[in-house]
N, C-alpha and C positions, 0 to 999 in steps of 0.2 A: 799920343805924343804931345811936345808942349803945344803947338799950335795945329790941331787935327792932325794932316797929315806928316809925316817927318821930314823935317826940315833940317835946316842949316842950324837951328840954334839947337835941335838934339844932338847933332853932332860937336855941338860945342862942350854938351852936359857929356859927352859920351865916357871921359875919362872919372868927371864924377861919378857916375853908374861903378866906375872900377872900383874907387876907393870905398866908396860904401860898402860894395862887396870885399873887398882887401882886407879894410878893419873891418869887420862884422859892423859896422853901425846898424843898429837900428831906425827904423823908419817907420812912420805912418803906413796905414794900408794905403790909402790914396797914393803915396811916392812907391810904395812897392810895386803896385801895379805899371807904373811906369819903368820901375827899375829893371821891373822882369820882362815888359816889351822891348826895351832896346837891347835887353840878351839873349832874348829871342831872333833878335834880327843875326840874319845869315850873316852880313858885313860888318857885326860886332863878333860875333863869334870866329869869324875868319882874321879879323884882327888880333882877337884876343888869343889866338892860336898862333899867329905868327909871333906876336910877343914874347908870346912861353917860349918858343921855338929860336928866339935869337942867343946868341952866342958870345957876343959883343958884351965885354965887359970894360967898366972901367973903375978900376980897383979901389977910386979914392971918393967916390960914389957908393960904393957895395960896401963899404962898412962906416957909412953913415948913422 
């Protein structure tokens, strides 16, 4: 993680991890490796399942 263990400032990077992965960016191996530790983590994954999972639209957003 950014500083050893996971901290408050991973969780700040967390929604970057998204977008990298959203639009396909590319990335360094070194940033991959981190990319793929915080998708690895249980409470990214359980986020990012609840995300998929909402329903809540707002229609002048969604076709941005």
């Amino acid at each position: 993680f950014l500083f050893g263990a996971f901290s408050g400032a991973d969780a700040m990077y967390a929604p970057v991890v998204h977008r990298f992965r959203t639009y396909a960016i590319p990335v360094k191996p070194e940033a991959q490796h981190y990319v793929d530790a915080m998708m690895a983590l249980p409470a990214f994954q359980e986020w990012t399942r609840d995300g998929l999972a909402e329903t809540l639209r707002i229609e002048r957003f969604e076709t941005v």
